[in-house]
Structures are given as structure tokens and as C-alpha cells.
C-alpha positions in Angstrom: -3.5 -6.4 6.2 0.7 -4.7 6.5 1.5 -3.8 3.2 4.4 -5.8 2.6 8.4 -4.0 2.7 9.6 -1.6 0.3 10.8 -2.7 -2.7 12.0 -0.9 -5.8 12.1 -2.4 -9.0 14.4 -0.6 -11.5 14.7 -3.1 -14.3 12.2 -5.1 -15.3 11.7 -8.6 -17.2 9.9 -9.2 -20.0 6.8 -12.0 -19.7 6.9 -12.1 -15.8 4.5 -11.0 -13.2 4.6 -7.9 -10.9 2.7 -7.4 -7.4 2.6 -3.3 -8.0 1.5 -1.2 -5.0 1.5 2.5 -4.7 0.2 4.7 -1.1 -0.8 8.3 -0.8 1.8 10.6 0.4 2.4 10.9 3.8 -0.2 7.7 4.0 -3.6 9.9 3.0 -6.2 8.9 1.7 -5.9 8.8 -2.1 -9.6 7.6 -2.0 -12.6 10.1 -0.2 -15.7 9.3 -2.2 -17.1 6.4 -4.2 -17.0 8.2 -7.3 -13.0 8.3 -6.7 -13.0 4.4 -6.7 -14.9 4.9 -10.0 -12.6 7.4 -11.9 -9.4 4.7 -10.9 -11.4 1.9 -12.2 -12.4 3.7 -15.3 -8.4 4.1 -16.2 -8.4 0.4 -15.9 -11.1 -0.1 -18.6 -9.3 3.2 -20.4 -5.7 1.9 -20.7 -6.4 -1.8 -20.6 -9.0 -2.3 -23.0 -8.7 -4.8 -26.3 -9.6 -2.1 -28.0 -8.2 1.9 -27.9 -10.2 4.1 -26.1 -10.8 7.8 -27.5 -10.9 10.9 -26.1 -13.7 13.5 -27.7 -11.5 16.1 -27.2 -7.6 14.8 -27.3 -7.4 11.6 -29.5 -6.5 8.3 -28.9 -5.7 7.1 -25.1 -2.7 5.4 -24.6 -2.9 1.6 -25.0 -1.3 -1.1 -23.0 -3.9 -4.0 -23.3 -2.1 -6.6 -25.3 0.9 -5.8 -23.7 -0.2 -5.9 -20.1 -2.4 -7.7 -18.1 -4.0 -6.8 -15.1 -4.8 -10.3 -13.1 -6.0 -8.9 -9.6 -6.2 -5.5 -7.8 -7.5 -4.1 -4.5 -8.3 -0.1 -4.3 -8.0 0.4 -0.4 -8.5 3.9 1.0 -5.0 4.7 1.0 -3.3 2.8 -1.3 -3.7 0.5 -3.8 -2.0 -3.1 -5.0 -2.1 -5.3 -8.6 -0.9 -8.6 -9.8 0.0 -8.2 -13.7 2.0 -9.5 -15.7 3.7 -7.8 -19.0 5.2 -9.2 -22.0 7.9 -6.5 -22.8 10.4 -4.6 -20.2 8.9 -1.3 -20.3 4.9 -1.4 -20.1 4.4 -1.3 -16.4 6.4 1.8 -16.2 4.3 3.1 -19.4 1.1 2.0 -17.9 2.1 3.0 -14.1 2.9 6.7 -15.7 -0.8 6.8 -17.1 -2.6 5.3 -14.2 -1.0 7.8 -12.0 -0.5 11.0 -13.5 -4.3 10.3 -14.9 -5.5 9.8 -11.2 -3.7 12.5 -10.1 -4.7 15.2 -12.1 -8.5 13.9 -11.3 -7.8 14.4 -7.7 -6.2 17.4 -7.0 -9.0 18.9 -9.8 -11.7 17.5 -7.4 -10.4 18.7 -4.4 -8.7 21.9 -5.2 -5.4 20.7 -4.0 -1.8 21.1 -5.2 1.4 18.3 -5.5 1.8 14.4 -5.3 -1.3 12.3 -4.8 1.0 9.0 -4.5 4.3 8.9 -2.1 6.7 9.1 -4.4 7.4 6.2 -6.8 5.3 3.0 -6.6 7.1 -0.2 -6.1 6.9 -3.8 -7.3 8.4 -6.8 -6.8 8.7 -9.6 -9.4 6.6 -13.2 -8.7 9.7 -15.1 -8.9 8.1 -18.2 -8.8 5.0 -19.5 -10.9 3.5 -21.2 -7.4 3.2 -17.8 -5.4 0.6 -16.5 -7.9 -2.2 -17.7 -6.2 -0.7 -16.8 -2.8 -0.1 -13.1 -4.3 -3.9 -12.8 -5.3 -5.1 -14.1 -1.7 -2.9 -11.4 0.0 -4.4 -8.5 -2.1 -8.0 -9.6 -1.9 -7.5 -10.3 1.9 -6.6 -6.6 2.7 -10.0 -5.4 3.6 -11.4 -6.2 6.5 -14.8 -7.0 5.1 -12.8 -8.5 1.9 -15.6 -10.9 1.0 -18.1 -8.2 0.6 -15.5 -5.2 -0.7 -16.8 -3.3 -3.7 -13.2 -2.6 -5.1 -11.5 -5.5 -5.4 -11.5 -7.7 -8.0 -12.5 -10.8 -6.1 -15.9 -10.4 -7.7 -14.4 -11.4 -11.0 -12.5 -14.1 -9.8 -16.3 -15.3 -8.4 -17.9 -14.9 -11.6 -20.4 -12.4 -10.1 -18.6 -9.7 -12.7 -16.6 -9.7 -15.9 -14.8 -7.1 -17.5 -12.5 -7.4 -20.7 -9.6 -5.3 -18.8 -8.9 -7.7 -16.0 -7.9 -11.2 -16.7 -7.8 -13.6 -13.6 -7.7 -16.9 -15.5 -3.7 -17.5 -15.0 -5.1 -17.9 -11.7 -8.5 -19.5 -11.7 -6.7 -22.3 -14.5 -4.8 -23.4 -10.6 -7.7 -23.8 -9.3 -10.9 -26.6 -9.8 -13.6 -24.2 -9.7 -14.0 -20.8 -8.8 -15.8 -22.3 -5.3 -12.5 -24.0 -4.8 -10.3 -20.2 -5.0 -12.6 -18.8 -2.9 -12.2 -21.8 -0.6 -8.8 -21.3 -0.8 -9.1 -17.4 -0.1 -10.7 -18.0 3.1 -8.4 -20.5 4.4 -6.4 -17.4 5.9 -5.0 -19.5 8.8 -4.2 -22.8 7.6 -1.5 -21.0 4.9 -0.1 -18.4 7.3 3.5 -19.9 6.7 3.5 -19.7 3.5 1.9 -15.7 4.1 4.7 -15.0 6.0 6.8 -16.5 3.0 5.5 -13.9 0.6 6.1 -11.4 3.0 9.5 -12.2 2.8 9.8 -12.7 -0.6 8.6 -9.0 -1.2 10.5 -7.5 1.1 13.7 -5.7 0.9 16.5 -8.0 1.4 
């Protein structure tokens, strides 16, 4: 799926919800191997745990889990997108800082490389309204091709074929019935596209 328009949030809202998405510079892969999907979802468990993880070496990780929650995500080759939502004005800049600058320093370790992983600053746009959560959630986990079967998305937990304490999808299973009943909805790709093309302008640039 188009990645929807840039958009660059510089002040943010306290308890509201963010669709965050970030690219590789120049539109590279930030993503070569599967244990590079691994190390990224590792930060998520690191920084978003209910409880602070340590390091052996350098103390106490940086902790954002009752502060921010991550509802959805999708790691595709090249970039990467998440639904959260954050109950004070500055934790997804805190938490973006960590994820990234984490990530980064993994990467260009790996594979001997110098400067930016990520084109410049990620970008998010706010959910301005309460109904386009579930709407948000189908556009991330729709981005792969094969999105039913995609290892690194978190469609799986929204399923209930995986849990993890660090991603929270109830605010948007609680819309739905049954988990059959999102997944139901996820597929009907077709039948919604007006209101698709609705988010896409919504998170577009005006």
C-alpha cells in the first residue's frame, strides 16, 4: 500500500492517538535480514515493557510503558508505521528518540555503514476522530502484500495467535464482536475503499 502524505507533527496532545511512520533514507531498506525485524521488535519489548528493562552493562533502559501504548505496527522492508496513543505531550518524541537512535546504531554496527538509517524525522499525524481507529489499524496491517500471513505485523496479536505485554490492541478489538469479526473487517478491503481514501486524506498534508 502508498504510504500516506507527509505530515509533521510539532506539538503534540496529551491522551490522543498517533499513526507514526518513519522510511529509510533515500527509501532503503532499513530491514535486510530477519534478525533486523528481530533487534526492532526487541526495542518494543525493551522500551514498552510494564516493567524496566536492564542493561548488564549500562543500567536501566529508558521506560515509556505506562505512558505509551503501542496498539498496532507493521515493520515493512523500508519503513515502518504504529498506532499508539500517549497520555502526556512529550513521550512519542521520547520514545521515537530511543526506538530510532537504538535501531540505528544496531544497523550501521551490522553493516559497517556510516550516517542516517531513517529519512530525516519521522512523522505522525493525530487520529482526530475516535471512529478512524479501526480504519487506521486496517491500513497498517494491509500494507503487505501477503498481509494475512506477514511475520511483522502485529495482526497476529489482534488474532489471538500471539500476545505480548508491550502491544495493546484492545482499544481496538473492544469495536469489534470478536476477533473473527476484525479480521472480517480487515479483509473487507473493497467494500470500505471510501472511507480508505478518507484516511488518506485525513493524513495528508493539507
Amino acid at each position: 500500500m502508498r504510504m500516506p502524505g507527509r505530515n509533521i507533527i510539532k506539538e503534540y496532545g496529551a491522551d490522543e492517538y498517533y499513526h507514526v511512520y518513519s522510511r529509510g533514507v533515500a527509501k532503503q531498506k532499513i530491514f535486510l535480514d530477519t534478525q533486523d525485524y528481530e533487534v526492532f521488535l526487541g526495542l518494543f519489548k525493551r522500551y514498552l515493557s510494564q516493567e524496566q528493562s536492564r542493561s548488564s552493562r549500562h543500567g536501566p533502559y529508558p521506560h515509556y510503558g505506562t505512558r505509551l501504548k503501542l496498539v498496532a505496527y507493521c515493520l515493512m522492508p523500508n519503513h515502518i508505521h504504529l498506532l499508539v496513543y500517549q497520555t502526556d505531550e512529550t513521550v512519542i518524541i521520547e520514545f521515537m528518540r530511543s526506538l530510532m537512535t537504538s535501531y540505528s546504531m544496531y544497523f550501521n554496527r551490522k553493516y559497517k555503514r556510516v550516517g542516517p538509517v531513517f529519512q530525516s524525522r519521522y512523522r505522525a499525524s493525530r487520529i482526530s476522530h475516535s471512529n478512524y481507529l479501526e480504519h487506521i489499524s486496517r491500513y497498517i496491517h494491509l500494507n503487505p502484500r501477503d498481509w494475512q500471513n506477514y511475520p511483522y505485523s502485529s495482526l497476529k496479536y489482534f488474532t489471538g495467535t500471539a500476545a505480548a505485554e508491550w502491544l495493546q490492541p484492545a482499544d481496538v478489538l473492544s469495536i469489534f464482536a470478536s476477533r473473527e469479526k476484525y479480521l472480517e473487517f480487515a479483509r473487507d478491503y473493497e467494500g470500505h475503499k471510501d472511507m480508505l481514501d478518507e484516511l488518506h486524506w485525513e493524513l495528508a498534508d493539507r
